[in-house]
C-alpha positions in Angstrom: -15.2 13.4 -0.5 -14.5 13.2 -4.3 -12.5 10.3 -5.8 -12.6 7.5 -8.1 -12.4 4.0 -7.5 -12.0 1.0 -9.8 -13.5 -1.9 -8.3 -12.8 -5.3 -9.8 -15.1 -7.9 -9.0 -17.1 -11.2 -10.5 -20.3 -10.9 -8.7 -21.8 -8.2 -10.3 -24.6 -7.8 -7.2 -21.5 -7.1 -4.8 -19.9 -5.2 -7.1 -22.9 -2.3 -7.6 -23.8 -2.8 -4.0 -20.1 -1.6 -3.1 -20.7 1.0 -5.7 -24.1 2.3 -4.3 -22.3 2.9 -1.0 -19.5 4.7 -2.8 -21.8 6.9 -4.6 -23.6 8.1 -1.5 -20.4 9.0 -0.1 -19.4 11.3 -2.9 -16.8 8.7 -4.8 -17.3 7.7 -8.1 -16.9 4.2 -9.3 -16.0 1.9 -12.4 -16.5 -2.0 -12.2 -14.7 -4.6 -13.8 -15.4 -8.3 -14.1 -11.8 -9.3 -14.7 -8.6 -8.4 -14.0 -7.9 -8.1 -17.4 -11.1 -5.7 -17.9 -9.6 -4.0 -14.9 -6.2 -3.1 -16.4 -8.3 -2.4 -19.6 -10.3 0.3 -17.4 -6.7 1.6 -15.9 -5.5 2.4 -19.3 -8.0 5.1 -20.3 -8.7 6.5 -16.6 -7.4 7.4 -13.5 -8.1 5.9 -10.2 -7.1 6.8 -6.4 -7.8 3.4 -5.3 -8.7 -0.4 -6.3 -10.6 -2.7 -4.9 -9.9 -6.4 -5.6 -11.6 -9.6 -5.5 -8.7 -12.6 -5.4 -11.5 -15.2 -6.8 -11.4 -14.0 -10.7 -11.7 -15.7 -13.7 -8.8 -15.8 -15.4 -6.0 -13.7 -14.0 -6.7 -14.1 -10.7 -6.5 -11.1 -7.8 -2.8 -12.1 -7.0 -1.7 -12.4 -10.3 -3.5 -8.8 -11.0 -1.6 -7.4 -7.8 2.1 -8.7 -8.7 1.2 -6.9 -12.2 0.6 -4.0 -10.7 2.7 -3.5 -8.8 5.6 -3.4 -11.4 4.8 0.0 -12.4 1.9 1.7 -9.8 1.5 2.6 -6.3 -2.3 3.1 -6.4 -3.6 1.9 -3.0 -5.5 -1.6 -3.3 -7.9 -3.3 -0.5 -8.1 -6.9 -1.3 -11.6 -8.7 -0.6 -11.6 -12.0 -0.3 -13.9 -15.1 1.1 -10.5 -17.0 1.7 -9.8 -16.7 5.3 -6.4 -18.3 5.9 -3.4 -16.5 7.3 -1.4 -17.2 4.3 -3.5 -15.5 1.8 -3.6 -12.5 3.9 0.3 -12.7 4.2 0.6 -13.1 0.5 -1.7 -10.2 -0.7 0.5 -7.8 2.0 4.0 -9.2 0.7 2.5 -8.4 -3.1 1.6 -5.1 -2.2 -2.1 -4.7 -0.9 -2.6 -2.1 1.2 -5.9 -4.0 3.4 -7.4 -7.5 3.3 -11.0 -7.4 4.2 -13.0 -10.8 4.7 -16.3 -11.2 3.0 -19.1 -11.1 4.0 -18.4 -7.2 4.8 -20.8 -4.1 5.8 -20.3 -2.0 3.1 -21.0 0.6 5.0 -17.2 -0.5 6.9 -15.4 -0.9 3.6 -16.7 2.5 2.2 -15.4 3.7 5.8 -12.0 2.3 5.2 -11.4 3.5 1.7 -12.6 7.1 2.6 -9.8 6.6 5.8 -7.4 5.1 2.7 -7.9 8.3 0.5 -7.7 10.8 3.2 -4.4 9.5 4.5 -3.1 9.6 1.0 -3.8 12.9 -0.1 -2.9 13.9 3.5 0.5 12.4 3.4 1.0 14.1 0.1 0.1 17.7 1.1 1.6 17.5 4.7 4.7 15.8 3.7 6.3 18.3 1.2 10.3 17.7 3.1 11.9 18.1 -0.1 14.2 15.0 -1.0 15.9 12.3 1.4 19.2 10.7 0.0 20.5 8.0 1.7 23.0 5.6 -0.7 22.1 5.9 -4.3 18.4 6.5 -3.5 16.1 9.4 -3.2 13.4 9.5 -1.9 10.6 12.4 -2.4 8.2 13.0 0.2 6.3 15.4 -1.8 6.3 13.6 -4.8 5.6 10.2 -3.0 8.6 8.2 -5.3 11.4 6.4 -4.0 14.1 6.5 -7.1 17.5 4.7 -7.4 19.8 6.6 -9.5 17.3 8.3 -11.5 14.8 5.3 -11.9 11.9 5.1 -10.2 11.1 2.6 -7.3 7.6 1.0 -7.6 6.2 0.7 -3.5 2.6 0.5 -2.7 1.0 3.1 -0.4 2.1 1.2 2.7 5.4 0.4 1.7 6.2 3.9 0.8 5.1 5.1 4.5 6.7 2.9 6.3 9.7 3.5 4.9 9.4 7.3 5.3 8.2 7.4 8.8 11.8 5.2 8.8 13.8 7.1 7.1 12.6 10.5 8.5 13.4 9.3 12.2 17.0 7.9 11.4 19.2 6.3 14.3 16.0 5.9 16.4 14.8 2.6 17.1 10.7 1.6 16.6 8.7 -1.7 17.7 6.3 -3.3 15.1 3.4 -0.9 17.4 5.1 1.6 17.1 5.4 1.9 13.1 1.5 0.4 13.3 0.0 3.3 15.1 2.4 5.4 12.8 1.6 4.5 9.7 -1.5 2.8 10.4 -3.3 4.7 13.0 -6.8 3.5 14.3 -7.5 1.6 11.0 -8.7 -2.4 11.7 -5.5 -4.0 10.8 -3.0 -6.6 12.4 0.6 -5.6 13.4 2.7 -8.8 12.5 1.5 -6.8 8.7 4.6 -4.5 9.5 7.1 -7.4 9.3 5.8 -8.7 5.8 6.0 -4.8 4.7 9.7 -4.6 6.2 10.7 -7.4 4.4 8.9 -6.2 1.0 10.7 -3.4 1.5 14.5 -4.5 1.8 14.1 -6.7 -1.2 13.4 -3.7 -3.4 16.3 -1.4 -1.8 18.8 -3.4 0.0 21.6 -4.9 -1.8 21.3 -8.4 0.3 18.2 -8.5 2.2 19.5 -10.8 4.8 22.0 -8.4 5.7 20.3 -5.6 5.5 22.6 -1.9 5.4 19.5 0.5 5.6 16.5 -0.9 7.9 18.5 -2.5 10.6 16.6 -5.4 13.1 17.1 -4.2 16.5 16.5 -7.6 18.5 13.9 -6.9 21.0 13.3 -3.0 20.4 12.3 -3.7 16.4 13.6 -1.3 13.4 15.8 1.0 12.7 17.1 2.9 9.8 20.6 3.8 9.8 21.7 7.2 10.8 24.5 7.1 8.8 23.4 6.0 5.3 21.4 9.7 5.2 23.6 11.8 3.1 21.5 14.7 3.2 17.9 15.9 3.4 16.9 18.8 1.5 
C-alpha cells in the first residue's frame, strides 16, 4: 500500500523503529523531533497521516493537535505513555483519530494506520453522493469538506464520518454501537469515543450546543439527525 506518513516523535529509536515497519509495508516516512519540526516538514510535503507523541519538547502533542486542527483534517494516531482516561478524552475532543498506549507492537500500529488509510481513501472513492445541504451548510461526500456558507469547516477524519453516516441516515435514530461499528468497524477502539466526537461536533456546527437543532439526543436510543434540517441532497 503506498502512502506517506509524518511521524513526530522525540525518541529517535522509536521513531525509525516505527519507520522500519512502515517501510516494509510499502509506506514511506518522514520523522520529526518536534512539533515545530513537524509543521516545518507539513509545509513543504504532503502527508495522508500523522503520528504523534504528546511528550515533546516544546510544543507539546496537544498543543500540535489544537494547531492542526484549525486548518487540516489529516488523520492523526496519538502515542502516548500517559495512560489516564482524561488524556485519551482530551486528544479525541482535539481531534485525534486513535490513542495507542506505549509500549506498542509495531507490527499493531503499522496494522492500524494501513486500516486508517484504507478507510480514508475508501470513504473518498465510495462516497461520491454529491452535496448534502441541511441549514447554511454543505457538506461534500466526495470532496470530504463540510462548508458553512462558502467557508470551509475544519473536522478530523472521525468527525467528518460520523457526521456523514448522520446526516446520510436522517430521522433514524443510532445508539453510540451503532455509529461505532459504523464508522469504526473492527478497529481496537472504545465506544464512549462517539460521545466526545458528538460533542466536538455540535460545537463546530450548531448554533448553541446545548440545544442542539441538527444531531438531536434521543434519551435511551442515542442520535439522531434531524429529518427536517436536510434541504436537499444532490
Amino acid at each position: 500500500m503506498n502512502g506517506r506518513v509524518l511521524i513526530i516523535e522525540d525518541e529517535l529509536e522509536l521513531g525509525e523503529l516505527v519507520q522500519l515497519y512502515l517501510s516494509k509495508d510499502g509506506i514511506d516516512s518522514d520523522i520529526a523531533s518536534t512539533a515545530e519540526a513537524g509543521f516545518g516538514l507539513m509545509a513543504n510535503n504532503a502527508y495522508d497521516l500523522i503520528t504523534l507523541d504528546i511528550n515533546l519538547p516544546g510544543m507539546d502533542g496537544f498543543e500540535f493537535l489544537q494547531k492542526l486542527r484549525q486548518n487540516s483534517n489529516i488523520p492523526v494516531i496519538i502515542l502516548s505513555a500517559r495512560e489516564g482516561d482524561e488524556d485519551i478524552v482530551l486528544g479525541l475532543g482535539l481531534g485525534a483519530d486513535e490513542f495507542v498506549n506505549k509500549p506498542f507492537a509495531p507490527k499493531v500500529l503499522v496494522a492500524r494506520i494501513r486500516a486508517i488509510l484504507r478507510r480514508y481513501r475508501t470513504d473518498q472513492d465510495d462516497h461520491n453522493t454529491g452535496n448534502i445541504i441541511f441549514g447554511a451548510y454543505s457538506l461534500s461526500a466526495e470532496g470530504y469538506s463540510l462548508e458553512k456558507d462558502g467557508s470551509r469547516i475544519v473536522l478530523s477524519t472521525k468527525e467528518f464520518e460520523v457526521l456523514r453516516f448522520l446526516v446520510q441516515h436522517p430521522g433514524t435514530s443510532f445508539s453510540p454501537d451503532d455509529i461505532y461499528q459504523a464508522v469504526w468497524g473492527q478497529e481496537y477502539g472504545d465506544v464512549t469515543s462517539v460521545a466526545v466526537y458528538i460533542q466536538r461536533i455540535r460545537r463546530k456546527i450548531e448554533d448553541n450546543p446545548t440545544i442542539p437543532e441538527f444531531i438531536v439526543t434521543m434519551h435511551g436510543r442515542g442520535y439522531l439527525f434531524d429529518k427536517g434540517k436536510i434541504n436537499n441532497e444532490s
